[in-house]
N, C-alpha and C positions, 0 to 999 in steps of 0.2 A: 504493500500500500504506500511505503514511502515512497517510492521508486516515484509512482503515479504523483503523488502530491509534490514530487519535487519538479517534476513536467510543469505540473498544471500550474507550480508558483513562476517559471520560465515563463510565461505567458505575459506575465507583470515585470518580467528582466528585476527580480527576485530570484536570489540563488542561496538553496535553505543553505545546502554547505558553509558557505561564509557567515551567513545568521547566525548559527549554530557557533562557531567558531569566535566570533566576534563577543559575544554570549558569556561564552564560558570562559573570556578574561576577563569579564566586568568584577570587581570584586566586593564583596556582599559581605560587610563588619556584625558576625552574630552578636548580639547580646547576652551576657552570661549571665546576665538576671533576671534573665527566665526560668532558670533553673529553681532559685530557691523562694520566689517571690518576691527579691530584691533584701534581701536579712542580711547575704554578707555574711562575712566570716570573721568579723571581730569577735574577741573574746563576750565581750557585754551585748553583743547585737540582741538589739531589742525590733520591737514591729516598728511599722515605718512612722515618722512626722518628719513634719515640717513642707505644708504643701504638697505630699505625695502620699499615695494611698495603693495598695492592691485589694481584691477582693474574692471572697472565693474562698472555700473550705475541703479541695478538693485532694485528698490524702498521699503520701509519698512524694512529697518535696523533700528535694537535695539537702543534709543535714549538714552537710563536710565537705575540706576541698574533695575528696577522692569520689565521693557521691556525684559533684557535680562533673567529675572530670570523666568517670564514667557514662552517666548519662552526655554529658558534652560529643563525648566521641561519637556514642551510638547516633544522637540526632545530625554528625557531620556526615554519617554512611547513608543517610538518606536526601542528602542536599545536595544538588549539581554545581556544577560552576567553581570559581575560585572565591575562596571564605576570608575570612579578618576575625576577629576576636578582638570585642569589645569589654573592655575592664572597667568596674567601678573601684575608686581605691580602697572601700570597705571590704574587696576583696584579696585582702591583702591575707599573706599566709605567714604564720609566724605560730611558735608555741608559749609567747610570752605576749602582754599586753602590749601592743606599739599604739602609742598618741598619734590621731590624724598628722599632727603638724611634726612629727618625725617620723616618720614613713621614709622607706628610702628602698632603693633598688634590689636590698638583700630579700624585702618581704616580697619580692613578685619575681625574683629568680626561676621558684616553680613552675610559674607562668611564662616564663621564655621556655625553660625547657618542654613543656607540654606543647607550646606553640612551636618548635621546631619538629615536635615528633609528629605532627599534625601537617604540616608544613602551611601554617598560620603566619599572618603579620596582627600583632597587635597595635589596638586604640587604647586610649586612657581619658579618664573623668573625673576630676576631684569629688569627693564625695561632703556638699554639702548641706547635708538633711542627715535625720534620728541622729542626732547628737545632743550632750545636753547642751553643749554650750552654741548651738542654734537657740540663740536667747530675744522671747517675743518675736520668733520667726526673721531674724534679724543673722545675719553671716557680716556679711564684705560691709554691706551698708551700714552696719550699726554703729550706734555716737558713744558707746563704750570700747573707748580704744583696748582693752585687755582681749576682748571678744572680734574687734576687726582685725587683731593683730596675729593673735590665733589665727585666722580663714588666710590672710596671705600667709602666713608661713604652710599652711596646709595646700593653696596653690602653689607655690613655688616649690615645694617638694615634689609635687607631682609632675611638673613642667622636667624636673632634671629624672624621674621615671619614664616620661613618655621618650624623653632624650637615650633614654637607657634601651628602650625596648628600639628605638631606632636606628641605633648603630649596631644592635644585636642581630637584627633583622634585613639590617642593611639598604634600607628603603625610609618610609616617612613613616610619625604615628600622630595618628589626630590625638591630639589634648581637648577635647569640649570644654568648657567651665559652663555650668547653668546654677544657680544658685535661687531659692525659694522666697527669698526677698520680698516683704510687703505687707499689707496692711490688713485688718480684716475688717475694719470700720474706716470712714471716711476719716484720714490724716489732718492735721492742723499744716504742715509744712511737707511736701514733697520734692523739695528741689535739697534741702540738707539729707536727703539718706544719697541721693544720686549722684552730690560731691564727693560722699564719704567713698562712694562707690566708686568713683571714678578715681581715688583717692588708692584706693586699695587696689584697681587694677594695673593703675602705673607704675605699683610695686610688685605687682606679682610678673609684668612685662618686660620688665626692667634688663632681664637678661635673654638673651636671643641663644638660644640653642638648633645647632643643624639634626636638620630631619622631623625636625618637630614641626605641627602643621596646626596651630592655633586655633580655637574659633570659640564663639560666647553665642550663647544659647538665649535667645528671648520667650517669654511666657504672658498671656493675656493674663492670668489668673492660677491661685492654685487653692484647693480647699484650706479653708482660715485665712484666705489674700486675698478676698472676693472684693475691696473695694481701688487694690493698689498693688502694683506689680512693680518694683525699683527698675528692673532688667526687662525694660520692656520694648518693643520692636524696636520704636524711633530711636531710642537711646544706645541699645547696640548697632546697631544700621551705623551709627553716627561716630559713635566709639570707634567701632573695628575700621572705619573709612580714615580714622584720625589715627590712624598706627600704622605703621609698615609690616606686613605679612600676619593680618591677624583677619578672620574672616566671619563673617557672620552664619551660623546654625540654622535651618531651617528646620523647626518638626511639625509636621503635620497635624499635631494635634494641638499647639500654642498657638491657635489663629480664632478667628472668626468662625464660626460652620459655614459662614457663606462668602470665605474668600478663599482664591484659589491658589493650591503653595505651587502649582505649575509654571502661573503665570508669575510669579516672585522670582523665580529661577533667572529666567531672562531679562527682567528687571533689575537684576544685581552682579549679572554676566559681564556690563561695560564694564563693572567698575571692582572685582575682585576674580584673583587668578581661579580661586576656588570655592564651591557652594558645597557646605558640608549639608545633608541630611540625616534625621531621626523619622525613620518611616516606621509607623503608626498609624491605626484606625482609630479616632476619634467618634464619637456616636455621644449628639450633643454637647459633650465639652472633651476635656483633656483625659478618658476615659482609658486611653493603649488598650484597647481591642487587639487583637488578633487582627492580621495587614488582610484583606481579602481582595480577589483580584475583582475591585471597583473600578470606575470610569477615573476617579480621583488619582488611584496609584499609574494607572493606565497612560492619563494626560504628563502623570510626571515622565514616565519612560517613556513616551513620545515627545518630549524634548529632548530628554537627554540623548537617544536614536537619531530623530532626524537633525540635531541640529551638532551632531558628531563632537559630543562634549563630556565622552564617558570618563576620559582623562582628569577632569576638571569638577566633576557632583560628584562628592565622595557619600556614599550610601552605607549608613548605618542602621539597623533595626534598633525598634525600644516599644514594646511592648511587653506586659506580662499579666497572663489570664490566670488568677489562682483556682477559677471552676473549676477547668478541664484539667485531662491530662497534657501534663507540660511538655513534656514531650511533642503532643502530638503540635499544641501551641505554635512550638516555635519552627517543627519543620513545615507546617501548614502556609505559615507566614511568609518563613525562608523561599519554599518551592515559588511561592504568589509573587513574590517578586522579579523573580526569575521570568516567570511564566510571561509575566507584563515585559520584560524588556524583550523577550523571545519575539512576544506578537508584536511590540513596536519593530523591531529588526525585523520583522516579513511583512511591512507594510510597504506599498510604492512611493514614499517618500518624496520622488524627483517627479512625480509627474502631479501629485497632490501641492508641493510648491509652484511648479511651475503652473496650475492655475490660479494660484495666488496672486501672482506675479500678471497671468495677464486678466487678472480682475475678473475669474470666468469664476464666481462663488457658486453658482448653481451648480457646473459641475464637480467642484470642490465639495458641497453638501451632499450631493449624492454620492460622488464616488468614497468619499469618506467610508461612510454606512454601509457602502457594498463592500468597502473591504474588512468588516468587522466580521462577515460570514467567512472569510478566507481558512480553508481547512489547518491554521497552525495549530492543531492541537494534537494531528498527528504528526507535527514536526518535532514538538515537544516529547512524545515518548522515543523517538528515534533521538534525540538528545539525552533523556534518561539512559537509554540503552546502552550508549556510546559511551558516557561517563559511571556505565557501570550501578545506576540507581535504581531503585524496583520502582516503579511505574504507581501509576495514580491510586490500580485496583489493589494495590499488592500492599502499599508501604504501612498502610493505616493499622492492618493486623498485625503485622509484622512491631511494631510499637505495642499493640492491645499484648503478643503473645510475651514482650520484654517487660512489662508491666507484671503481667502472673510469675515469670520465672525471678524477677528482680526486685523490682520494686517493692512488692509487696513485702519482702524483708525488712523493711522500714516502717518499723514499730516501735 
């Protein structure tokens, strides 16, 4: 049957081979806090605050590094394409209490070595949430200098980790900073937390590390911040444009529900080398659904496809469903992603532009929609195939039957 579909994509001077090809060097930064519901592996890890939440009571989450590092794997044997690993620094590994703001490269060694056995490149994240000294929801911006001063020393540790996993790796490691910042009632004064704030970033930037690939995370809102967000679009927009190599975060779930992070993309392409994403399903607010392959994630991988900037949107997952099984979570997400850039890369691109170009939108509106019936979905199991992954009908059980043999030891 492929044989036939890859004729019938000829017709459109679509050639799956190179789709396919093209595909499976985008690379796809999993998130390791799917694993346990975001807990982390500090000694005191308590459930989460500070603006963030998971939900869900669903039994056999990851209790240990080794917990997650096994499930980690299992979920890498069902996911195509080339992977990344995304770290939070609460997941730091040590057998002794390490302070956020002394962290340092010996706690995430394990983590290079696992990511070599894998043949992984790691990302990294300061970890500013469930702590106590997140004091009144307050980190970087806060007017208690003992408590801003703590949050940069806890960035700038993590700035010379991401440094660390970059020369280990040999390539680049995104550093994110998103921090919970803000207000739960309407504030008397919001321009002194944003000084404080901008105050604390010029210290946590202050030193320029190679390989390290910056960017600040903005947020409309987080539970207990429903009237004031410190870290909010305009103010990193504006931030990272006034720094040299620092770039602004897109996640799909820190917007509007009814604006588009597609059309953002392109919007911030003149003016920054690189657009990091956090791909997420949002469902009414900042909720990290499980990614489904939606028209939403779709429009993103139709940018990044047709306007040949894979190099340039670095794609990271953030989502975590404590309902279901985790597992099934995160490679359901992972495949979804894949799947959208797959079917962006089998669409005719050059001939959808070019009636752009000569103002011919009625054929651009229909042809669009006729090519959304285009047979990629058997292009996609001839992809699984090839990279060795079980297929759509196959993988689901295959997870249900590692659940009974494994999991369920976690009592």
């Amino acid at each position: 049957m492929y044989n036939e579909v890859k004729d019938y994509y000829g017709k459109y001077n679509i050639d799956c081979e190179k789709a396919m090809a093209r595909v499976a060097n985008i690379p796809i930064s999993l998130h390791v806090w799917q694993a346990d519901d975001v807990v982390g592996l500090e000694h005191n890890a308590k459930s989460l605050s500070g603006g963030i939440q998971t939900t869900g009571n669903y039994p056999y989450r990851a209790r240990n590094f080794e917990e997650i590092k096994q499930d980690l794997s299992f979920a890498l044997s069902l996911i195509p394409g080339q992977k990344r690993l995304n770290l939070h620094a609460s997941y730091l590994v040590s057998d002794e209490n390490v302070e956020r703001d002394a962290i340092s490269e010996k706690e995430f060694t394990p983590w290079v070595e696992f990511a070599k056995e894998h043949n992984l490149a790691l990302d990294f994240n300061p970890t500013f949430f469930s702590h106590e000294k997140v004091k009144n929801n307050q980190t970087l911006s806060s007017s208690d200098e003992e408590i801003r001063e703590f949050w940069v020393r806890h960035g700038k540790a993590c700035r010379k980790i991401a440094a660390y996993f970059a020369k280990e790796q040999k390539g680049y490691s995104l550093c994110n900073l998103w921090i919970p910042d803000g207000f739960k009632d309407i504030p008397a004064n919001t321009l002194q937390p944003r000084l404080n704030l901008i105050k604390s970033l010029d210290e946590i930037y202050s030193d320029s590390y190679e390989g390290v690939i910056d960017s600040v995370e903005s947020k409309v809102f987080g539970i207990g911040l429903e009237a004031n967000t410190v870290g909010s679009n305009e103010f990193y927009l504006l931030y990272a444009k006034s720094k040299k190599n620092l770039y602004p975060l897109l996640d799909i779930g820190h917007f509007h529900p009814t604006e588009n992070v597609a059309d953002k993309i392109t919007a911030l392409l003149p003016f920054f080398k690189y657009i990091p994403l956090h791909v997420t399903r949002p469902m009414r607010w900042d909720s990290d659904h499980v990614v489904r392959l939606t028209d939403e994630i779709e429009a993103i991988t139709n940018q990044i496809i047709s306007l040949n900037i894979e190099d340039r949107v670095l794609i990271g997952l953030d989502y975590f469903d404590a309902s279901i099984n985790r597992i099934i979570a995160w490679v359901t997400g992972a495949r979804n992603i894949q799947k959208a850039l797959l079917k962006s890369a089998l669409t005719p691109w050059e001939k959808l532009n070019k009636e752009q170009e000569m103002e011919d939108f009625s054929s651009l509106l229909a042809d669009s929609e006729c090519y959304k019936t285009l047979p990629w979905g058997l292009v996609w199991d001839e992809y699984c195939k090839r990279q060795g992954i079980p297929l759509e009908e196959k993988w689901v059980n295959i997870v249900k039957q590692y659940e009974v043999n494994e999991l369920t030891k976690r009592v």
